[in-house]
C-alpha positions in Angstrom: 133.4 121.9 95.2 136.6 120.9 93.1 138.0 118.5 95.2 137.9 115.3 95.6 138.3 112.4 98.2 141.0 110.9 96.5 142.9 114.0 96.6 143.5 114.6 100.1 146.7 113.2 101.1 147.2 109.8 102.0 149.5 110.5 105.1 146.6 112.5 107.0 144.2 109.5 105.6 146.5 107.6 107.8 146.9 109.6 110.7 143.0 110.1 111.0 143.1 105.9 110.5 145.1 106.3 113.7 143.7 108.3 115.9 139.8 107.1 115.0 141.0 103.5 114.6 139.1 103.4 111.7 139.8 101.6 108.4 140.6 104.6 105.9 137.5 103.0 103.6 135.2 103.2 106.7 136.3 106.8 107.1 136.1 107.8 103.9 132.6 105.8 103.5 131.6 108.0 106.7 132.2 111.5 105.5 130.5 110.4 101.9 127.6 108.8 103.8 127.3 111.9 106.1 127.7 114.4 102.9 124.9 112.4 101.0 122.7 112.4 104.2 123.2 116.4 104.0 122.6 116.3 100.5 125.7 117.8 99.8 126.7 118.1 95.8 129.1 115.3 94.8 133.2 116.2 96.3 131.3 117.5 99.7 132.9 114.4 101.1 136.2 115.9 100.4 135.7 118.8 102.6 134.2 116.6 105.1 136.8 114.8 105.7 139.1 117.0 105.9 136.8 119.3 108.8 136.7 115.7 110.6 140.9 115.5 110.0 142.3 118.7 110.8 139.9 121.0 112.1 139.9 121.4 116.0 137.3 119.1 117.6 133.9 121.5 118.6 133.2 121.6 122.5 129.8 120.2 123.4 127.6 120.7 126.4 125.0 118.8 126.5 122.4 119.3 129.4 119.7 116.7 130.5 116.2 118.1 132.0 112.5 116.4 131.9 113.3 113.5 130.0 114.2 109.5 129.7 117.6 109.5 128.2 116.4 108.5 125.5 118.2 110.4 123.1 121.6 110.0 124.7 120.2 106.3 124.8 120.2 106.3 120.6 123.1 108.1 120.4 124.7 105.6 122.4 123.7 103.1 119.6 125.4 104.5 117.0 128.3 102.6 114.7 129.4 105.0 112.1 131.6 105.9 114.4 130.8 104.6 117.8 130.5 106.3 120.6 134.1 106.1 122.0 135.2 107.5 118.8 132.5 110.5 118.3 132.6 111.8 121.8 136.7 111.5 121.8 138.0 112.2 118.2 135.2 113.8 116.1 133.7 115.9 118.8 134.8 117.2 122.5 131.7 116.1 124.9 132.8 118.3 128.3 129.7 117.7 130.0 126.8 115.4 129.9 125.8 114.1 132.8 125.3 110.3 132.4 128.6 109.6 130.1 130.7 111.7 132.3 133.0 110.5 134.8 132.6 113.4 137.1 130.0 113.8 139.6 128.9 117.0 141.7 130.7 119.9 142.3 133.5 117.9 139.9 131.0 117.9 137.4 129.8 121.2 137.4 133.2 122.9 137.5 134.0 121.0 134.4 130.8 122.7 133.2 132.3 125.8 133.6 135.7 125.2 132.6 134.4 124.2 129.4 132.6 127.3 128.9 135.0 129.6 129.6 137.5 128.0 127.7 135.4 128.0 124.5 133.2 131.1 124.9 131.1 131.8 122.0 132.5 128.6 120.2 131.1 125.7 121.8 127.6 123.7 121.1 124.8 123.2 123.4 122.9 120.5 123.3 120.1 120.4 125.5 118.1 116.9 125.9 114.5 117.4 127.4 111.2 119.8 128.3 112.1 122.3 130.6 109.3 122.9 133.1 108.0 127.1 133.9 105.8 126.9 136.4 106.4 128.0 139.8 109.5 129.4 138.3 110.9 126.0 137.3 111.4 124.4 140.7 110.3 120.6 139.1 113.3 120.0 137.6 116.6 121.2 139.4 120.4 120.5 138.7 123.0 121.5 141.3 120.4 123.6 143.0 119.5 125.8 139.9 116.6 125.2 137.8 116.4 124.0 134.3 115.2 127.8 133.3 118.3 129.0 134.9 120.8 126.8 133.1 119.8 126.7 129.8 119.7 130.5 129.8 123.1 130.5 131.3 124.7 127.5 129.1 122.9 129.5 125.9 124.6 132.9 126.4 127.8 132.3 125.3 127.1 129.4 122.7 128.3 129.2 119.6 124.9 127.0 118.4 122.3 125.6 120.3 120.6 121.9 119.7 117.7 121.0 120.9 117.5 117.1 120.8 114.5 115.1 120.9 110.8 115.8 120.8 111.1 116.7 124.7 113.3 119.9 124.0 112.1 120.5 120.3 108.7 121.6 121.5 107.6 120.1 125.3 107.1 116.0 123.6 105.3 113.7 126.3 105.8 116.2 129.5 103.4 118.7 127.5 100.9 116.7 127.1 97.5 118.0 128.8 95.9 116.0 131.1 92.4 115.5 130.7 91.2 116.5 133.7 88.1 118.8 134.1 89.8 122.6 133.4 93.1 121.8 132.7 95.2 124.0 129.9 98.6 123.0 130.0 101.3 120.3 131.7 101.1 120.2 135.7 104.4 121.4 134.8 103.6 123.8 132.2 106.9 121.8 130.1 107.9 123.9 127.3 110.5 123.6 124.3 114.0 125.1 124.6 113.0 127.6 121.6 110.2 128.8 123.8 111.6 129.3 127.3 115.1 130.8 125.3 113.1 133.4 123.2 114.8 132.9 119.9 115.0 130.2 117.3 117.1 126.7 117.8 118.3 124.1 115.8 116.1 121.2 116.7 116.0 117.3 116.1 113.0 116.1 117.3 112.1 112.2 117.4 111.0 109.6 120.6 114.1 109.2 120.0 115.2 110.3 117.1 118.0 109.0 114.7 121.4 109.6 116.1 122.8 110.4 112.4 120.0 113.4 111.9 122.6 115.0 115.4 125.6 113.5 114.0 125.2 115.1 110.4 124.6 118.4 111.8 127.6 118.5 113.8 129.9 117.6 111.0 128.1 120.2 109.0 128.8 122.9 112.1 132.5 121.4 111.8 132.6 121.1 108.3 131.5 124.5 107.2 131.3 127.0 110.5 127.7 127.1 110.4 124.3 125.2 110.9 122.3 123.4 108.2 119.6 125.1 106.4 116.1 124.5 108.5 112.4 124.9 108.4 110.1 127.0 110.0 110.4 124.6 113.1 114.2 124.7 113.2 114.2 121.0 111.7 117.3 120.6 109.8 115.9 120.0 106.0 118.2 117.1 105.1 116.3 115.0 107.6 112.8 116.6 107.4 112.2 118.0 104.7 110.1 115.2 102.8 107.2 113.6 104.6 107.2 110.0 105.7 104.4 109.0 103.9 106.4 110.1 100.5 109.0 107.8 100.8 107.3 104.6 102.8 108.0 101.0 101.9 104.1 100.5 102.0 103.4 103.9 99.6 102.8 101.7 96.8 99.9 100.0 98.6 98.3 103.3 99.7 98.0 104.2 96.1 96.7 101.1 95.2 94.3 101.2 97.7 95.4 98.0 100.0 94.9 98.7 103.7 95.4 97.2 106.8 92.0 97.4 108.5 93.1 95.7 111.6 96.2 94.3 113.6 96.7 90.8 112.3 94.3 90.5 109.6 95.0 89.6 106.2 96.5 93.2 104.8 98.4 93.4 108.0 99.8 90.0 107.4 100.8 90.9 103.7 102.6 94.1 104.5 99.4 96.8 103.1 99.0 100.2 104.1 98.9 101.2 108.0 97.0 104.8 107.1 93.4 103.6 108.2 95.1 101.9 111.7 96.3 105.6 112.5 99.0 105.8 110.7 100.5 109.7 111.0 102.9 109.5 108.3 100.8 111.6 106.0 101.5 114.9 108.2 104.7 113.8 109.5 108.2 115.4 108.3 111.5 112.7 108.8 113.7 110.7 106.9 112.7 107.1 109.3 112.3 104.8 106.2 115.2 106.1 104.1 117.7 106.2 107.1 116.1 103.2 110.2 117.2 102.8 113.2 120.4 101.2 115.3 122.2 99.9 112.3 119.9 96.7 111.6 118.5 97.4 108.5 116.4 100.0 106.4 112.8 98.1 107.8 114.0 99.0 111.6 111.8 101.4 112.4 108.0 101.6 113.5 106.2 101.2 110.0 108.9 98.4 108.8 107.8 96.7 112.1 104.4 96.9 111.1 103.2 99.8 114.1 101.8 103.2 112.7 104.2 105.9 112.4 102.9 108.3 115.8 104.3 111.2 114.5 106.5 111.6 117.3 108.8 114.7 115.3 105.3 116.4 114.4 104.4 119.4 117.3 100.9 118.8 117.5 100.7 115.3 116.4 103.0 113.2 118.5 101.9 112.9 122.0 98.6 114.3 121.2 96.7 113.0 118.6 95.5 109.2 119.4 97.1 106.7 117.7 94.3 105.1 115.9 93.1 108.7 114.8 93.4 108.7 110.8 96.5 111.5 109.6 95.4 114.5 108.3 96.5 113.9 104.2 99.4 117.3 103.4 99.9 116.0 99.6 98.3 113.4 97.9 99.7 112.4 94.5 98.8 109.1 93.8 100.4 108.1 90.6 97.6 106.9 88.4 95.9 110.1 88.2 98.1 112.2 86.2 99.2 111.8 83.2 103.1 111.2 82.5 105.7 114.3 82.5 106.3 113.8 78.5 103.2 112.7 76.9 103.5 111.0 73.5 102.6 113.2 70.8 99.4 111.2 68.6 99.4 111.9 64.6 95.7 112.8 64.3 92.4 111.8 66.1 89.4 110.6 65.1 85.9 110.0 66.4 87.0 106.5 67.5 89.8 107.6 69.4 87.6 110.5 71.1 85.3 107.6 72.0 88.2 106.4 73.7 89.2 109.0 75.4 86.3 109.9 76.7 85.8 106.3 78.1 89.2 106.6 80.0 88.2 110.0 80.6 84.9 108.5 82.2 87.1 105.3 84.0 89.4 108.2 85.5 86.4 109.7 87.0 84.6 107.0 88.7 88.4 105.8 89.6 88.8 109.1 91.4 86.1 108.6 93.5 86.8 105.4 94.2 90.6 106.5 95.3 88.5 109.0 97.3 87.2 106.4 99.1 90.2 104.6 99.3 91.7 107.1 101.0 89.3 107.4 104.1 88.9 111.0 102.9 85.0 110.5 102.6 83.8 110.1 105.8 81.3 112.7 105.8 79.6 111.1 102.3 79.7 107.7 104.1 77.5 109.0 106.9 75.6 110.6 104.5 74.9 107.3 102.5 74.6 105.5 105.6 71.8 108.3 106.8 70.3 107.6 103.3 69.9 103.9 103.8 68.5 104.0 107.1 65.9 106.4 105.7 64.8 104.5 102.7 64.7 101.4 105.3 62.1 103.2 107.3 59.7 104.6 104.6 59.5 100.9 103.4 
């Protein structure tokens, strides 16, 4: 993008200062922190900012079904901007049922309004599972069923988000129960995706970070469409990278240090949570580059010293126990390879082949060792421990 920031004109700067009552550095510090979080190429903050200054504020709908609040709850929490000033200058929230004003038949008509006045240009956000079986009667709003308004809501919408682990793919309300024969929910609680037939934007997280909602919004505002996702619908700014890749505690995984138990020495000193259950491994989301309600980079479950649950993970979240060790997707621990530009030597020798083959040899045993490290051996351990026992008993 050509532009810049400091191009755009410095009476709209002030008319936006105006209406957000906003500092014109806090707003321009917003739309560069929102284009980095997309990972926008540098000037993307000018056309931010200008999408957040002229163009016409996006209608939202956003529907509430088998969930906690939650997610309205973290949304509530955000400062950059507030609340007052996302849901009055930067977007147009028409419905949402525990902000709004309205209530009842008030509440529904502005439902309605809003839809007809923005057909095939507003956003739906949907917070929550939506139950299917017995056609949907546990969960019910105005005397129509979840089923029935999200189909409705979805027909004429311009995007559809679906926010939280609840909607992305059913979250806690899916979980099986473990009784004798049972295959599914007592509610059979699916994701919207699922119960809408085609693909959604999603944003899962128990709850997840108001910023991954707010930066997709400004990118619907900023550029007319969604951002690029994954398979899942996850927008890739905030899920593309795995947790475990850029953890505060990484550097202890690779070196080996774990926490073998909450409050012992490694948990004291900060070491690795992998071996307490940790599911960062297989888990996509930006929690340690981005935290949590504004109070620092460590706010968030692994800064805290908890194992990640891999609550934005469908099919680990909710259903893999906690102290279950992750499921490794990539391990690269540093040590292992050799550099990206390897220095060039001016001849070689049979001492330095000696040499090499000793490091060649250290790298070896340090492999399995790293194996080890890892918790990857478990099978081997049993088999060693088998071993023992039977070289115990023929003594």
């Amino acid at each position: 993008m050509s532009a810049s920031i400091f191009d755009l004109n410095r009476d709209s700067l002030a008319a936006v200062e105006n209406r957000l009552q906003m500092p014109r550095r806090e707003f321009l510090q917003f739309c560069a922190t929102v284009a980095a979080t997309l990972g926008l190429p540098a000037g993307a903050e000018a056309a931010v900012a200008k999408a957040v200054e002229s163009a016409k504020r996006p209608s939202v709908i956003w529907l509430h079904f088998q969930e906690c609040t939650g997610c309205s709850e973290s949304l509530l929490r955000a400062e950059h901007p507030t609340l007052e000033k996302l849901i009055l200058d930067v977007i147009s929230l028409d419905y949402h049922e525990t902000l709004m004003a309205a209530a009842g038949h008030q509440a529904e008509a502005a439902r309605k309004d809003a839809m007809a006045a923005n057909k095939g240009k507003y956003v739906l956000v949907i917070e929550g599972a939506i139950p299917t079986k017995q056609n949907g009667i546990f969960c019910k709003i105005g005397g129509r069923t979840a089923i029935d308004l999200a189909k409705e809501c979805a027909a004429d919408a311009a995007a559809v988000i679906a926010i939280g682990s609840c909607a992305s793919w059913g979250g806690m309300p899916s979980t099986i129960p473990s009784i004798a024969g049972a295959d599914s929910s007592p509610t059979g609680s699916a994701g919207v995706a699922e119960v809408l037939g085609k693909p959604v934007v999603t944003i899962p997280g128990c709850p997840p970070n108001p910023y991954n909602f707010l930066a997709t919004v400004v990118h619907f505002l900023t550029f007319g469409s969604l951002p690029a996702v994954d398979k899942l619908g996850r927008p890739l700014f905030a899920y593309g990278r795995l947790i475990h890749e850029n953890c505060e505690r990484r550097a202890h995984f690779d070196a080996g240090r774990f926490a073998m138990q909450f409050g012992d020495e490694g948990h004291r000193k900060g070491y690795c949570l992998y071996k307490l259950g940790c599911k960062g491994p297989e888990t996509y989301a930006n929690c340690p580059t981005i935290g949590f309600g504004d109070a620092g980079e460590n706010n968030w479950p692994v800064g805290c010293g908890h194992p990640c649950i891999g609550c934005t993970e469908k099919g680990v979240g909710f259903q893999k126990p906690i102290h279950t060790v992750a499921k490794m997707m990539n391990v690269a621990p540093p040590l292992q390879y050799p550099r990206i530009s390897e220095e060039v030597g001016k001849g070689s020798n049979f001492a330095s082949a000696a040499a090499l083959a000793a490091i060649a040899g250290a790298a070896a045993g340090g492999a399995v060792m790293l194996a080890k490290n890892l918790g990857l051996s478990h099978q081997a351990a049993e088999l060693e421990k088998t071993k023992e026992s039977t070289s115990k008993a023929e003594v």
